[in-house]
DONULO-159669 format. One line per 8 residues: number of its first residue (from 1); their letters; for each residue x, y negated, z negated of N, C-alpha, C. Coordinates in steps of 0.02 Angstrom, whole numbers, plus 50000, padded with zeros to 5 digits. Atoms other than C-alpha are relative to their C-alpha. Layout:
BEGIN
NUM = A = X Y Z X Y Z X Y Z | ...;
This chain:
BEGIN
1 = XXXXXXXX = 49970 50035 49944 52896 43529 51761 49984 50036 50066 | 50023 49973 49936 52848 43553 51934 50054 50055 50017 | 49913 49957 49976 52957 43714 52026 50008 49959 50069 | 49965 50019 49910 53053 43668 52173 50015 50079 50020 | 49979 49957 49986 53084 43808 52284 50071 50012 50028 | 49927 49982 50007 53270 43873 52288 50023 50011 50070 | 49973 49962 49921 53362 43871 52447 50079 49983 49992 | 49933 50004 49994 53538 43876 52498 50017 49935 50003;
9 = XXXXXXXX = 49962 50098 50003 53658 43711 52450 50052 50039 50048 | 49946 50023 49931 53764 43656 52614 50073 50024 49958 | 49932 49966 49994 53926 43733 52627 50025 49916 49978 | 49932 50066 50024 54001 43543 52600 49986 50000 49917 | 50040 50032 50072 53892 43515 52438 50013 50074 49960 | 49973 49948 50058 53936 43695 52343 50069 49990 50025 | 49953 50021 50006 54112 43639 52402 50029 49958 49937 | 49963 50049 50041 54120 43507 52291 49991 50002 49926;
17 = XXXXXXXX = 50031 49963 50057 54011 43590 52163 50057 50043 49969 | 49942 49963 50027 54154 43722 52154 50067 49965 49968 | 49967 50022 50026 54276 43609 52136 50017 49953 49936 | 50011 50030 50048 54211 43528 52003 49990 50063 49933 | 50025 49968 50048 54155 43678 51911 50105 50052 49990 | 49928 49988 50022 54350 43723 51925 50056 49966 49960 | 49965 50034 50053 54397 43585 51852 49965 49995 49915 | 50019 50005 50111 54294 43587 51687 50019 50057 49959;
25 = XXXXXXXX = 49982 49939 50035 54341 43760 51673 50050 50032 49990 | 49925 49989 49987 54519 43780 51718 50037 49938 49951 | 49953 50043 50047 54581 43603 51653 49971 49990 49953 | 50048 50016 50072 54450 43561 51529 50004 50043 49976 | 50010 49931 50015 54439 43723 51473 49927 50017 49966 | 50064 49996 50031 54257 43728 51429 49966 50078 50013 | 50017 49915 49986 54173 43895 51388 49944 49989 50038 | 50054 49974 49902 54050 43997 51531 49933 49961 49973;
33 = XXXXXXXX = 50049 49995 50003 53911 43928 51420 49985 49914 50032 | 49996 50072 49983 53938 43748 51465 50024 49976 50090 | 50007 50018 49928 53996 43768 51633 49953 50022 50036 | 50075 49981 49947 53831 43854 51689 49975 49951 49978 | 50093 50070 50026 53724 43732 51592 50027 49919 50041 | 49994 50066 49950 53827 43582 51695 49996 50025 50058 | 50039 49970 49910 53804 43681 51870 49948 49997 50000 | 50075 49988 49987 53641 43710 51830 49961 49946 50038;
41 = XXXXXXXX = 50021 50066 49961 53604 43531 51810 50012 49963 50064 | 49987 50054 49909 53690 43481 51989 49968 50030 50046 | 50042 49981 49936 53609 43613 52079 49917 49989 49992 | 50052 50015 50015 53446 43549 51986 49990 49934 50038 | 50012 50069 49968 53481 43369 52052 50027 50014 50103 | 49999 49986 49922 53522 43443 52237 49956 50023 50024 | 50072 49959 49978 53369 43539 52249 49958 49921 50004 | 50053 50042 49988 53277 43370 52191 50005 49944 50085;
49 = XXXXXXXX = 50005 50051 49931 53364 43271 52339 50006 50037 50081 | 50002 49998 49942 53336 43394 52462 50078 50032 50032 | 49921 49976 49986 53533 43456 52475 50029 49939 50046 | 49973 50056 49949 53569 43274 52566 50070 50016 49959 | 49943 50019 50018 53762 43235 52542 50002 49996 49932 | 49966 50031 50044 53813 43227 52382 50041 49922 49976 | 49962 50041 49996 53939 43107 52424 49997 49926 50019 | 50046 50077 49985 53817 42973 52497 49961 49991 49956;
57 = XXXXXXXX = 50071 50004 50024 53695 42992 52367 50013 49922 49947 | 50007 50064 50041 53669 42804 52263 49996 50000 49933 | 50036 49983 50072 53634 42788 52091 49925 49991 49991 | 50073 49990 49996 53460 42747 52135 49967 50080 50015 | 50036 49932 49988 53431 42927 52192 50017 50018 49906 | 50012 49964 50063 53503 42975 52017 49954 49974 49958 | 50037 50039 50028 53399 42849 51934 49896 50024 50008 | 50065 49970 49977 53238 42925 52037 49985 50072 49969;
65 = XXXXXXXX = 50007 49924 50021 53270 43099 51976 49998 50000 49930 | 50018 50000 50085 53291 43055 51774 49951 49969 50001 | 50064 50038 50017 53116 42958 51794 49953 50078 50044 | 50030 49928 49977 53052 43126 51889 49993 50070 49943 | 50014 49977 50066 53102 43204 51735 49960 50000 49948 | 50057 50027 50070 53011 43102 51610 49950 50007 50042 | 50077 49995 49988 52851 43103 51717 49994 50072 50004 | 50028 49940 50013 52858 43294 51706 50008 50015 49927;
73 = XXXXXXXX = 49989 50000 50093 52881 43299 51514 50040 50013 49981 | 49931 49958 50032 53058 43323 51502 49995 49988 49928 | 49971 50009 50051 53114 43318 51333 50070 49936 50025 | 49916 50058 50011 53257 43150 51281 50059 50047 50015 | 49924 49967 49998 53390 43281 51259 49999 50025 50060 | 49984 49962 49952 53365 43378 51401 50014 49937 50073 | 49987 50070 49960 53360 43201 51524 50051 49995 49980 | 49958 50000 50023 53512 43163 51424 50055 50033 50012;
81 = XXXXXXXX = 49954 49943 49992 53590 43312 51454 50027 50004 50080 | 50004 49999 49915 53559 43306 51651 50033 49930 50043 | 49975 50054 50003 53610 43146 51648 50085 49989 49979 | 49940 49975 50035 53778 43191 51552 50035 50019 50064 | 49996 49944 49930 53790 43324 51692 50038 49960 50052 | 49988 50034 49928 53780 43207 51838 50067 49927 50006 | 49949 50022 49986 53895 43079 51768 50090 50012 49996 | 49939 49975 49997 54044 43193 51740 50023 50010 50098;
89 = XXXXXXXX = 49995 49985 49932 54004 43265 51911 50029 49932 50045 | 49990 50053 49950 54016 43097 51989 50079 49966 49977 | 49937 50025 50014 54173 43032 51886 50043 50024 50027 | 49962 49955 49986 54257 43181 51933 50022 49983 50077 | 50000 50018 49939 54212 43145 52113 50040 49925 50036 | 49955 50066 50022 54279 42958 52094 50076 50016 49978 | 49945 49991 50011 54430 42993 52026 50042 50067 50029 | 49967 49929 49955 54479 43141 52150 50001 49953 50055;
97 = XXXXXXXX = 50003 50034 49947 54446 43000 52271 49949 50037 50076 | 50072 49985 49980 54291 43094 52342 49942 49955 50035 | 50084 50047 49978 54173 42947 52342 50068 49929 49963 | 49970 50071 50003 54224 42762 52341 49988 49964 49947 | 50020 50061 50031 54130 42677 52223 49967 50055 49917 | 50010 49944 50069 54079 42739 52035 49927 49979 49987 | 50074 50006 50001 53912 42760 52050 49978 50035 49905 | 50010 49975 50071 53908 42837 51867 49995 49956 49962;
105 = XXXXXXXX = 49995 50084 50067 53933 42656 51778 49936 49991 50006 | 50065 50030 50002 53745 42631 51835 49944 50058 49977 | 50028 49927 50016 53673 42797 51789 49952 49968 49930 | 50022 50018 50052 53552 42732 51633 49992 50054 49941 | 50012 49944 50066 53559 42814 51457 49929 49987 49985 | 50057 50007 50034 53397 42867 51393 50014 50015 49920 | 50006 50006 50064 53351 42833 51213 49964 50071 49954 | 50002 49935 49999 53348 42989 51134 49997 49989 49896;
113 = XXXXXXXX = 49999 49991 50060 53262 43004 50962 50043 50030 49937 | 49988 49984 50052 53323 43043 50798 49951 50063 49970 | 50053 49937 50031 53270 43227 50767 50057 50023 49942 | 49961 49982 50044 53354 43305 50602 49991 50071 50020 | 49987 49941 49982 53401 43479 50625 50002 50051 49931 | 50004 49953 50041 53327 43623 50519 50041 50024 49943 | 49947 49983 50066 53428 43641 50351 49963 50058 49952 | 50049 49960 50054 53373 43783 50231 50048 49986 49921;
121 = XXXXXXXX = 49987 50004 50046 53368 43758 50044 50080 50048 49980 | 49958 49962 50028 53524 43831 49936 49962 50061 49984 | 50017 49954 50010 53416 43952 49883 49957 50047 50029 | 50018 49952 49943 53342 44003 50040 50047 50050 50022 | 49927 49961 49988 53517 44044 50090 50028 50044 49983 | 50004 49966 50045 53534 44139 49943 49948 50059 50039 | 50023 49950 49999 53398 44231 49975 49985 50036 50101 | 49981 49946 49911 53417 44279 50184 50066 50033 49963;
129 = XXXXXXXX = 49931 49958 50023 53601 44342 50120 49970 50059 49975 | 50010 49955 50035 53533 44428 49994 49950 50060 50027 | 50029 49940 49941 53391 44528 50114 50031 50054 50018 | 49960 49942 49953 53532 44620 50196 50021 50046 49948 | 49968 49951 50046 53555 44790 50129 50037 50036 50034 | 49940 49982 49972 53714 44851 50166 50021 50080 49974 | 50011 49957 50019 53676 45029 50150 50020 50046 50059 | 49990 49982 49932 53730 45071 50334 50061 49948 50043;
137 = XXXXXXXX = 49935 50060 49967 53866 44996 50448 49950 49926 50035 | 50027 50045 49990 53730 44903 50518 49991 49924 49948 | 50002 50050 50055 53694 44808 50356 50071 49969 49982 | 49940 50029 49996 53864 44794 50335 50024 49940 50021 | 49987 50044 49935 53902 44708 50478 49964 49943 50000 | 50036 50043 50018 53757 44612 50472 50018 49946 49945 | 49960 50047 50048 53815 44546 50294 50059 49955 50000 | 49926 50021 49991 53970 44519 50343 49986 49939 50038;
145 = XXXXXXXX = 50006 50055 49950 53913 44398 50492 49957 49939 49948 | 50015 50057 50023 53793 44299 50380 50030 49946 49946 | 49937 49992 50069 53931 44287 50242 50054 49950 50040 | 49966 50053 49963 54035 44205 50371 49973 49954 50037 | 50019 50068 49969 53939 44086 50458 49966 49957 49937 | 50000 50063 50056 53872 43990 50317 50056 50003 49973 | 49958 50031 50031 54040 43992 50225 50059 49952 50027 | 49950 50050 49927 54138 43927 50386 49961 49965 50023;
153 = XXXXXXXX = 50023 50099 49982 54009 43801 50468 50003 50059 50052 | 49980 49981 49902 54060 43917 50623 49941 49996 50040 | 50061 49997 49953 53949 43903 50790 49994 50078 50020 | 50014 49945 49996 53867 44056 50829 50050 50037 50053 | 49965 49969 49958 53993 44061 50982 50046 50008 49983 | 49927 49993 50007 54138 44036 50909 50007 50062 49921 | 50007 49930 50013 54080 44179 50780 50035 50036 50012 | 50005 49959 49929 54052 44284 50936 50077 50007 50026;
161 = XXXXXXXX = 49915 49987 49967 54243 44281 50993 50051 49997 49941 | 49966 49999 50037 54312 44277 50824 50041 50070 50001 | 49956 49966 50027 54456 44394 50808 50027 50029 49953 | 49953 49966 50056 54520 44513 50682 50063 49946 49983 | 49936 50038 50027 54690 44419 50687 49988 49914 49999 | 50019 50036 50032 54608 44268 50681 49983 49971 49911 | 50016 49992 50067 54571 44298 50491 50073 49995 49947 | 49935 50013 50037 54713 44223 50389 49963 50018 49927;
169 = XXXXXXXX = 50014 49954 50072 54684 44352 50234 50026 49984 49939 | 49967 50035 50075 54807 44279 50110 50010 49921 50002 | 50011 50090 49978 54776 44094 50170 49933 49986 49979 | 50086 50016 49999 54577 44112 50154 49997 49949 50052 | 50018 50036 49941 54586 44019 50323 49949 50042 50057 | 50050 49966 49916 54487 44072 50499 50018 49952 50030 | 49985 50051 49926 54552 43997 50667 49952 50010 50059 | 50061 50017 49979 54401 43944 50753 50032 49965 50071;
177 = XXXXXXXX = 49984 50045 49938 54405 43895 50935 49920 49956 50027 | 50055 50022 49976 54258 43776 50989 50002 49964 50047 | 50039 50026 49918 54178 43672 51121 50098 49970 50030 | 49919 50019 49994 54360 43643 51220 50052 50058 49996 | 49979 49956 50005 54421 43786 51160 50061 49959 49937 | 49966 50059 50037 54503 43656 51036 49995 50051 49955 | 50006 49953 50065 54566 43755 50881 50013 49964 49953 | 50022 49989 50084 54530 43750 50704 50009 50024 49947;
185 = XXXXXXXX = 50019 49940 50057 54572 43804 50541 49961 49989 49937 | 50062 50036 50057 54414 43804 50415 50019 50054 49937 | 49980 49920 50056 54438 43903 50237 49932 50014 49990 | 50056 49976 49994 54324 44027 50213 50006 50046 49918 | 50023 49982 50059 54241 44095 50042 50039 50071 49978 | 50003 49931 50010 54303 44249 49946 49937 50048 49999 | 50054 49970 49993 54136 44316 49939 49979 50016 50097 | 49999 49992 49940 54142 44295 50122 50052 50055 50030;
193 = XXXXXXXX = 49937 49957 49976 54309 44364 50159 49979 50104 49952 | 50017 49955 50004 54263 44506 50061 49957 50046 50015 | 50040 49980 49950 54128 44551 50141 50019 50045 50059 | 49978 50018 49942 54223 44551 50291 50050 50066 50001 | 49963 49939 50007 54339 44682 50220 49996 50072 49988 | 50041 49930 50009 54211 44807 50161 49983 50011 50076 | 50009 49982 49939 54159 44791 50338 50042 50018 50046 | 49937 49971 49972 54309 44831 50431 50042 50067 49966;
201 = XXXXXXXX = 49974 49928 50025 54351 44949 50302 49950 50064 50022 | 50045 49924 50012 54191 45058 50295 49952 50018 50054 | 50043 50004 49941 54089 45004 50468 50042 49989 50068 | 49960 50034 49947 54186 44925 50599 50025 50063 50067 | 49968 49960 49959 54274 45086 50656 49935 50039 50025 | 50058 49977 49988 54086 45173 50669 49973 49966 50080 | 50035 50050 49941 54035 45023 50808 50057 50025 50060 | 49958 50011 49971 54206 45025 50890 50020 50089 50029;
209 = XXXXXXXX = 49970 49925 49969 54231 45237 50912 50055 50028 50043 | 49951 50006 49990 54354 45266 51025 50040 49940 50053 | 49964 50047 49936 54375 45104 51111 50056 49944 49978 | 49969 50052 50042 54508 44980 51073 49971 49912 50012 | 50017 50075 50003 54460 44781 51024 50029 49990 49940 | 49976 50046 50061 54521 44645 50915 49967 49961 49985 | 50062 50056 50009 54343 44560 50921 49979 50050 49914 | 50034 49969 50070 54274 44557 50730 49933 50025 50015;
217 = XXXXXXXX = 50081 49975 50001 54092 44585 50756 49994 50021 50063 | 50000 49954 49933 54048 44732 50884 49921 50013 49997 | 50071 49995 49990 53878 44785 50939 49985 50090 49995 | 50001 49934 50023 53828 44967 50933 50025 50066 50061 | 49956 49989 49949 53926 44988 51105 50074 49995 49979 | 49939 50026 49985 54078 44944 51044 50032 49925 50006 | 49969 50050 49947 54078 44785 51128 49978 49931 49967 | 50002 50070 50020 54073 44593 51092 49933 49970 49991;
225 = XXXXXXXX = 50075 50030 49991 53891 44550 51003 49982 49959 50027 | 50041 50055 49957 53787 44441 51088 49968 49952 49975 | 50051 50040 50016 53695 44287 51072 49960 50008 49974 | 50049 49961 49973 53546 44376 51100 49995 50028 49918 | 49973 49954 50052 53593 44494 50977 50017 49977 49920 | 49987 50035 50063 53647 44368 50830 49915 49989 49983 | 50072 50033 50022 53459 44297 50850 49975 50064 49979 | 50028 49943 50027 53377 44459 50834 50007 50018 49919;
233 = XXXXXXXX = 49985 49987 50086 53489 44500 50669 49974 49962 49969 | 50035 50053 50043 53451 44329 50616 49918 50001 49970 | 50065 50005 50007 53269 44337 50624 49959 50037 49974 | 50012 49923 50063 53260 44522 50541 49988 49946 49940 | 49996 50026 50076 53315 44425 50389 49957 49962 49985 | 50025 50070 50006 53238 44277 50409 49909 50015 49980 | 50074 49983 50030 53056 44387 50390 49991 50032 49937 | 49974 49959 50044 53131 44502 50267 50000 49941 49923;
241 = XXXXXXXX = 49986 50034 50036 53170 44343 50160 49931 49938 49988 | 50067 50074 50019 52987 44235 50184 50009 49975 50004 | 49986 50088 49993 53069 44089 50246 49954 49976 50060 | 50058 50033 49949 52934 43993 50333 50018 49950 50057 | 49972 50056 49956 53054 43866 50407 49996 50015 50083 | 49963 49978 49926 53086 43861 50613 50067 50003 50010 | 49921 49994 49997 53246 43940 50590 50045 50040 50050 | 49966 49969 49945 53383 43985 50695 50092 50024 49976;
249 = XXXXXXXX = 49942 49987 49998 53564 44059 50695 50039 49935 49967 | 49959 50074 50007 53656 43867 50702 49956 49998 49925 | 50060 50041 50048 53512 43825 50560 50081 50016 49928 | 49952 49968 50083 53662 43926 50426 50063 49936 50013 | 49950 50034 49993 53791 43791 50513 49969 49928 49976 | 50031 50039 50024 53673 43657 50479 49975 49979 49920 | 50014 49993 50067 53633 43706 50308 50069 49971 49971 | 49936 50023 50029 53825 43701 50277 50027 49940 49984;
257 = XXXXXXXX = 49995 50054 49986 53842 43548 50320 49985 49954 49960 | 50014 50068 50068 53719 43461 50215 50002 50011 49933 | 49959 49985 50063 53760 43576 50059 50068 49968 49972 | 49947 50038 50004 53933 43507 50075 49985 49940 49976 | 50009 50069 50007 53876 43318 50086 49975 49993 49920 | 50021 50025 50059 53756 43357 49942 50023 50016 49950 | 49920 49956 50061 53911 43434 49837 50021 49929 49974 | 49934 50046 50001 54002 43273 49867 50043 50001 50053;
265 = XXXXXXXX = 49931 50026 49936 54115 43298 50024 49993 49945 50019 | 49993 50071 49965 54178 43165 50117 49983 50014 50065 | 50032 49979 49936 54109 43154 50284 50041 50006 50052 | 49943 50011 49945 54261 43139 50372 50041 50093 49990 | 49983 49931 50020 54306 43323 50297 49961 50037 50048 | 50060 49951 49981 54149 43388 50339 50015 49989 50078 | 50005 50042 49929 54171 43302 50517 50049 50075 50034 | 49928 49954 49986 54342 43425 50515 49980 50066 50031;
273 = XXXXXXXX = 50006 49936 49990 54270 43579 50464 49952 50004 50059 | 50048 49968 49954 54129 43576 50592 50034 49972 50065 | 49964 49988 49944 54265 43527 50733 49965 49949 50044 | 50028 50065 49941 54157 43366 50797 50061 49949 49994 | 49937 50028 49972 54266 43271 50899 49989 49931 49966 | 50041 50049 50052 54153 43112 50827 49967 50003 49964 | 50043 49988 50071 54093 43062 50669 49956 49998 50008 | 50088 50016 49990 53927 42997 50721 49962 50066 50014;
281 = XXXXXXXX = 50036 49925 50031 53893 43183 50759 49984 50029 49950 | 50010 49967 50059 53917 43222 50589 49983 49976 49963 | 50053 50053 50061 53827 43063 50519 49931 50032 50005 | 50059 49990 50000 53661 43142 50555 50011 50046 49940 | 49988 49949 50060 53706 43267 50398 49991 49950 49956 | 50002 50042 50089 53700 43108 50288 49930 49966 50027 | 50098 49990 50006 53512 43084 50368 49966 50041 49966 | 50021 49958 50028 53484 43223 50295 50015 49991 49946;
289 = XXXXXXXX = 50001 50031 50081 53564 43190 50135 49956 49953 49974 | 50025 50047 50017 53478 43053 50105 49907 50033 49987 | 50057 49979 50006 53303 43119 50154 50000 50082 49914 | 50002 49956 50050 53346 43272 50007 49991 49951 49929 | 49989 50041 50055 53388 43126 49878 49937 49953 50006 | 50065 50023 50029 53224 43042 49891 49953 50059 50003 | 50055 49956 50034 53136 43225 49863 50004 50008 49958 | 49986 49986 50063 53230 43251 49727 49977 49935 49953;
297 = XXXXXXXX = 50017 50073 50044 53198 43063 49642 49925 50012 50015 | 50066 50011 50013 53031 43083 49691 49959 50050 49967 | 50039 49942 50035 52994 43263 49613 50018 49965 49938 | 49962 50021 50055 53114 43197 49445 49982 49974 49973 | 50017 50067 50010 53088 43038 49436 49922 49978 49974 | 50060 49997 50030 52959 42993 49299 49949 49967 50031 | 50034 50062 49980 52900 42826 49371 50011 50010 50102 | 50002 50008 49929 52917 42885 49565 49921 50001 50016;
């Protein structure tokens, strides 16, 4: 995509920017990762118009800037996304009584393929777990994290802020906060939970030395692992184990997902544990089911 060069947004126009980014984050309560990635996009669509008004701008200007997109090669999702962006921004603006008219009703959705999202076999899964040698607090730790995110579904962020007292020990629960900050309680595996206890028993205090936290997984500071930091671990394993797939962190929440379906869950369960607000998010898992059940009929199956 072409660069634009970065200059200062008008004192009126990061006015309204702020006030918007106070409301998704104060009343909405949406975490830092979602309120940068919707700033981003407004100060992406203020750069394209030049920093004019905000407050005058038409839906034809927004309409000009998602076709500015596609002729630089956006990606569906990412148009989608910017698009998302601009019509919160503008609702927000509308219903604060900002701007007169709801220029967001004309905003056009783009059609945004059907991509399925990286699942690894049961016995891939099996064997990244099994990679980790837990011969050091590192491994430990490590185990411990992959041990819990495939047995909870959890997102790598909500991981990332999981809590010691989060961990309902004689419940086999975990209280999960996700997108919203919306909470959750998913049960989580004994093989998991145990894990979880060798690690806090025999590593935990090694990471943490003399600082105090109630975050489960620490980094070798002490301090609250990272993103960053999950991928890295992830991707140790992920060579360690010969999985050829394009895999990622989420890929173990994804896996969960369609293991479940192809168990037998009900989708409205599954819908639960992974904390989507709608099902249709969590129908793409029975795309995937489906595509597994004609490999299997077609490896099996005498006459396929």
């Amino acid at each position: 995509m072409k660069k634009h060069k970065r200059k200062k947004t008008s004192t009126e126009n990061q006015s309204l920017i702020n006030k918007f980014k106070f409301y998704i984050k104060v009343e909405k309560g949406l975490t830092e990762n979602s309120v940068s990635a919707y700033i981003s996009d407004i100060l992406n669509f203020v750069l394209f118009i030049n920093d004019a008004d905000l407050k005058k701008v038409n839906a034809q200007k927004v309409i000009e800037f998602l076709n500015y997109l596609y002729k630089n090669k956006a990606e569906d999702t990412t148009v989608a996304r910017k698009r998302s962006s601009l019509v919160n921004f503008y609702k927000f603006l509308f219903g604060e009584g900002l701007i007169n008219e709801p220029i967001f009703e004309k905003f056009p959705a783009p059609k945004i393929s059907l991509k399925l999202p990286d699942v690894l076999s049961i016995e891939e899964v099996e064997s990244l777990i099994n990679s980790v040698k837990t011969n050091d607090k590192y491994g430990l730790r490590n185990r411990a994290m992959l041990e819990f995110l495939y047995s909870t579904g959890a997102r790598i962020s909500e991981m990332i802020e999981l809590r010691i007292s989060d961990i309902l020990w004689e419940e086999s629960l975990v209280k999960l906060f996700g997108k919203g900050r919306k909470e959750r309680y998913v049960p989580i595996s004994n093989i998991a939970l145990g894990y979880c206890q060798i690690y806090l028993n025999e590593a935990r205090n090694a990471f943490l030395k003399e600082k105090q936290s109630n975050i489960m997984f620490l980094n070798r500071f002490g301090n609250k692992i990272s993103r960053m930091g999950c991928w890295k671990i992830f991707n140790k394993y992920v060579m360690l184990s010969h999985i050829k797939s394009n895999v990622s962190p989420h890929t173990l929440r994804h896996s969960f997902a369609t293991h479940l379906l192809q168990g037998g869950a009900n989708l409205r369960v599954v819908q639960t544990l992974l904390g989507h607000t709608s099902i249709s998010t969590t129908q793409i898992y029975t795309n995937i089911d489906r595509k597994y059940l004609k490999e299997i009929h077609s490896l099996y199956h005498p006459r396929a």
